[in-house]
C-alpha positions as CSV (number, residue, x, y, z in Angstrom):
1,X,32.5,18.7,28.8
2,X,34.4,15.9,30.4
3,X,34.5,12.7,29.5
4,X,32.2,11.5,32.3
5,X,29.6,14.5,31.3
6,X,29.8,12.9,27.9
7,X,29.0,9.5,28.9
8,X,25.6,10.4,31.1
9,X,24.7,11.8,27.7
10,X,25.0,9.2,25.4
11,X,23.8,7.3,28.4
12,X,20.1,9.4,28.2
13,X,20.0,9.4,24.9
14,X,20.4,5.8,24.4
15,X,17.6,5.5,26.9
16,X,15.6,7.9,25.2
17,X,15.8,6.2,21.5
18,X,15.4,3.3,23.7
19,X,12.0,4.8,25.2
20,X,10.9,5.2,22.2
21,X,11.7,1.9,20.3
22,X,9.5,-0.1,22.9
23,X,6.3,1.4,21.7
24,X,6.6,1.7,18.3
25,X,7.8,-1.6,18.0
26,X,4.6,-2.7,20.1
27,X,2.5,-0.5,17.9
28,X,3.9,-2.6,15.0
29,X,3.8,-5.7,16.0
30,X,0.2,-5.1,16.9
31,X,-0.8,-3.8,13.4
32,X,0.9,-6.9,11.9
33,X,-1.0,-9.0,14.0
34,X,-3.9,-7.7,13.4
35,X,-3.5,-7.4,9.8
36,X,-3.3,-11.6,9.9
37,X,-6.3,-12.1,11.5
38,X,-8.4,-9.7,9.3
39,X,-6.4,-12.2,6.3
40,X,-7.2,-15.5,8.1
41,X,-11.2,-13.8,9.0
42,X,-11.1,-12.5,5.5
43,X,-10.4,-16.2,3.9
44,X,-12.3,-18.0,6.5
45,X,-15.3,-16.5,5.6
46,X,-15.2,-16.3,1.7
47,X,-18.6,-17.4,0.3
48,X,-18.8,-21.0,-0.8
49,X,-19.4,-21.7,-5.1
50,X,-22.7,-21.5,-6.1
51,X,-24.3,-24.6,-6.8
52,X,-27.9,-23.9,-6.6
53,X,-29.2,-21.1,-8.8
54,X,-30.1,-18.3,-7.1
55,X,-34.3,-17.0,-7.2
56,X,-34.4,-15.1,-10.4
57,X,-33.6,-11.2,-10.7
58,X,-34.3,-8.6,-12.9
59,X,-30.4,-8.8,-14.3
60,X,-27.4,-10.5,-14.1
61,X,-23.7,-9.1,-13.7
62,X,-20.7,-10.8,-14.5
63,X,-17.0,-9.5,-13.9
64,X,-14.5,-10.0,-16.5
65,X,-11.1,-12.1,-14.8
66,X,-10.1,-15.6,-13.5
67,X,-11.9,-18.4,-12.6
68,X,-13.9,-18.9,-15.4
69,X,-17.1,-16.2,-14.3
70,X,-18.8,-16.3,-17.4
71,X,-20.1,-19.4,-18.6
72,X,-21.8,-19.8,-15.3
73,X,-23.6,-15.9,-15.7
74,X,-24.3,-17.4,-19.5
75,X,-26.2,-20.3,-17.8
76,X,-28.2,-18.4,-16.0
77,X,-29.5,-16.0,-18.4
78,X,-30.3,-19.2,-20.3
79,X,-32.0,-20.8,-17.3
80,X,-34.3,-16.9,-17.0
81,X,-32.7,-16.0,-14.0
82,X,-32.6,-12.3,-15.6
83,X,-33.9,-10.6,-18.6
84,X,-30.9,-9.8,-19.6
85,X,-26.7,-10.3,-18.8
86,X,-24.1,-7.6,-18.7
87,X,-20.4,-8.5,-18.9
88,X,-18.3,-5.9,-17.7
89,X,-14.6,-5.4,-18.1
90,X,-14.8,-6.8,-21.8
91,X,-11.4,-6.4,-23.4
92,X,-11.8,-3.8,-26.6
93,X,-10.5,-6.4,-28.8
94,X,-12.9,-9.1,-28.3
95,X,-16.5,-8.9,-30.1
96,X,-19.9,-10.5,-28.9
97,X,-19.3,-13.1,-31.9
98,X,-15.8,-14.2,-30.0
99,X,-16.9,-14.4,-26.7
100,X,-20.4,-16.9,-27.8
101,X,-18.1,-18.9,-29.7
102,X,-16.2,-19.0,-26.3
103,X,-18.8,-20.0,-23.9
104,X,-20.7,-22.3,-26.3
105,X,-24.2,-19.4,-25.9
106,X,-27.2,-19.7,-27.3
107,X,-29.9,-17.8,-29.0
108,X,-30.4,-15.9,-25.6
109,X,-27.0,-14.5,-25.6
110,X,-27.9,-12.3,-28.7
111,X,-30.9,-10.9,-27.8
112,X,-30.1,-10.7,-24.2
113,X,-25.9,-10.0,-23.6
114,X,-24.9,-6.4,-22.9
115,X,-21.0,-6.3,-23.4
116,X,-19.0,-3.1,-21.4
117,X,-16.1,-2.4,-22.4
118,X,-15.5,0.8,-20.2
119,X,-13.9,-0.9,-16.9
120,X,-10.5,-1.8,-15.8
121,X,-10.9,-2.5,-12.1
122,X,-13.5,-3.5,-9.9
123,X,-14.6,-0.2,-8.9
124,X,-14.9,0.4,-12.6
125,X,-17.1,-2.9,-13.3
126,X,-19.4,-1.4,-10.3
127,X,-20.1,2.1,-12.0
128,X,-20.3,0.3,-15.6
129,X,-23.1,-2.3,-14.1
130,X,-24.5,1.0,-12.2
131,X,-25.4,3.0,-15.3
132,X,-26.5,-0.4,-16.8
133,X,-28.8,-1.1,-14.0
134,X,-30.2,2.3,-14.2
135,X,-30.8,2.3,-17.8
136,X,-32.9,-0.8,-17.7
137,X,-34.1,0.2,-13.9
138,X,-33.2,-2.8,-12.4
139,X,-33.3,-3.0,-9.0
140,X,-32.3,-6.7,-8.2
141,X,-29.1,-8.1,-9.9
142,X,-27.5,-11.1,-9.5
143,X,-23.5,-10.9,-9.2
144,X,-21.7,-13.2,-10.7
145,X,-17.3,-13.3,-10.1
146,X,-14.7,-15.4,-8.3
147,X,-15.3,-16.9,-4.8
148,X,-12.0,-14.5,-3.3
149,X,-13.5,-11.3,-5.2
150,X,-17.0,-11.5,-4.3
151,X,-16.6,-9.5,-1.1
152,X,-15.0,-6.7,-2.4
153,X,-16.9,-6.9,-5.7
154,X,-20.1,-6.2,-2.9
155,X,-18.5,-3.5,-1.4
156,X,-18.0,-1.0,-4.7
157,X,-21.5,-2.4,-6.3
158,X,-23.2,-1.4,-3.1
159,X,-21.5,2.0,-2.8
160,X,-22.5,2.9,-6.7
161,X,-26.2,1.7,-6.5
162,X,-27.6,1.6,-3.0
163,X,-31.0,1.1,-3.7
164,X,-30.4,-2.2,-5.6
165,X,-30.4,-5.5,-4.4
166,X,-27.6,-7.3,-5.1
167,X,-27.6,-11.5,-5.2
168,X,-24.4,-12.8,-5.2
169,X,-23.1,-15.5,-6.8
170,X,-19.9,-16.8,-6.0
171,X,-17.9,-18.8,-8.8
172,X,-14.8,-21.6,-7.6
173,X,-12.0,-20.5,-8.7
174,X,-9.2,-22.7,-8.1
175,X,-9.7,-23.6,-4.8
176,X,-8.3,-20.4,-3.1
177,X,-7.9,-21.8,0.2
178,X,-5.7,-24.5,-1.2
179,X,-2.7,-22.7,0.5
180,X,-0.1,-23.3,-2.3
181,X,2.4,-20.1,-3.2
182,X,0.3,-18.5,-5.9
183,X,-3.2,-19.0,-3.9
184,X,-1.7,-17.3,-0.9
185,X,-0.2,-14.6,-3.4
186,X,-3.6,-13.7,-4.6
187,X,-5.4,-14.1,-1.2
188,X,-3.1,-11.9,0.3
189,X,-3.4,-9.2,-2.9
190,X,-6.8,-9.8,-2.8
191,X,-7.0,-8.7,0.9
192,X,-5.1,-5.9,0.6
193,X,-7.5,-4.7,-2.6
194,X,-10.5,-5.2,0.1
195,X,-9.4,-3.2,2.8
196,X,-8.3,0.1,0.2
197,X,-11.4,-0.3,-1.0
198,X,-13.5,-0.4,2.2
199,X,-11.2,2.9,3.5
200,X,-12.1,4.4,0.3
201,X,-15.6,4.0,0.8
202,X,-16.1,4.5,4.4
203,X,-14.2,7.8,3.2
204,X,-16.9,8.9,0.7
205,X,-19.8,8.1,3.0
206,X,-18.8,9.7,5.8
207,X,-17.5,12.8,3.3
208,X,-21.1,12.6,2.1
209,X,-22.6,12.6,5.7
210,X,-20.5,15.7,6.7
């Protein structure tokens, strides 16, 4: 091959690498894109802190994590907005005696607290409060977990128990649309968490439909 043969072919095949750059490169910039606005959607449309008690249900769930979720779940099991309160995601270490000293309970919280120590993730919290519900066959339950993790927190509670009705109730934590660093850290995480778990689930329904 002469040197002109050799230059029409590194000629074709830098326009062929070329080619194929353009679209994929489109293709990601699309997917990034689009991946922002499901984020900005996502945070735009968290549910606003509970300020007015919800009607009353037959139970009330609250997730273990930040954003102090249990004192206001504690409140409303006082207040009889459900016969009785399951905290799930309990660390093994900390006893029923610990956490009313913690959240200043009443009388209520002994007859009337369920503590679950089984779950380590949300998904986990959803099939703990499932076999809880069940037991006691509740079929409303009020939700109680951060403002950022209620959607997702909705998501694996409705694929465990269909049937129930779930009530959410959305606690401030730390005012996540404040966009400082570690807000837009744990948005972004928190996003992320939402969409494997909707993929997952979309997954298991449609496995289920097959």
């Amino acid at each position: 091959m002469n040197t002109r043969d050799e230059g029409e072919t590194v000629a074709r095949n830098g326009k062929r690498r070329s080619g194929l750059f353009r679209p994929l490169l489109a293709i990601a910039i699309g997917a990034f894109a689009l991946y922002g606005l499901g984020l900005a959607l996502f945070i735009a449309t968290l549910p606003a802190p509970g300020t007015v008690a919800p009607p009353a249900a037959d139970g009330i769930v609250a997730l273990t994590g930040q954003g102090g979720r249990l004192a206001p779940a504690v409140t409303l099991l006082e207040n009889g907005k459900g016969k009785r309160l399951l905290i799930t995601g309990v660390n093994k270490r900390t006893s029923k005696s610990d956490l009313k000293k913690l959240l200043h309970a009443g009388q209520t919280f002994d007859c009337c607290a369920d503590l679950g120590f089984a779950a380590v993730d949300t998904r986990g919290n959803a099939q703990e409060a499932a076999n809880w519900a069940r037991t006691h066959r509740y079929e409303r339950l009020i939700v109680v977990t951060a403002d950022y993790h209620m959607p997702r927190s909705l998501l694996e509670f409705g694929a465990q128990m269909a049937g129930v009705e779930l009530v959410p109730y959305p606690v401030s934590a730390d005012a996540p649309r404040t966009m400082s660093w570690q807000s837009a850290k744990r948005l972004h995480g928190e996003y992320a968490k939402y969409l494997a778990s909707m993929i997952r689930v979309s997954f298991v329904r449609l496995s289920r439909n097959a």
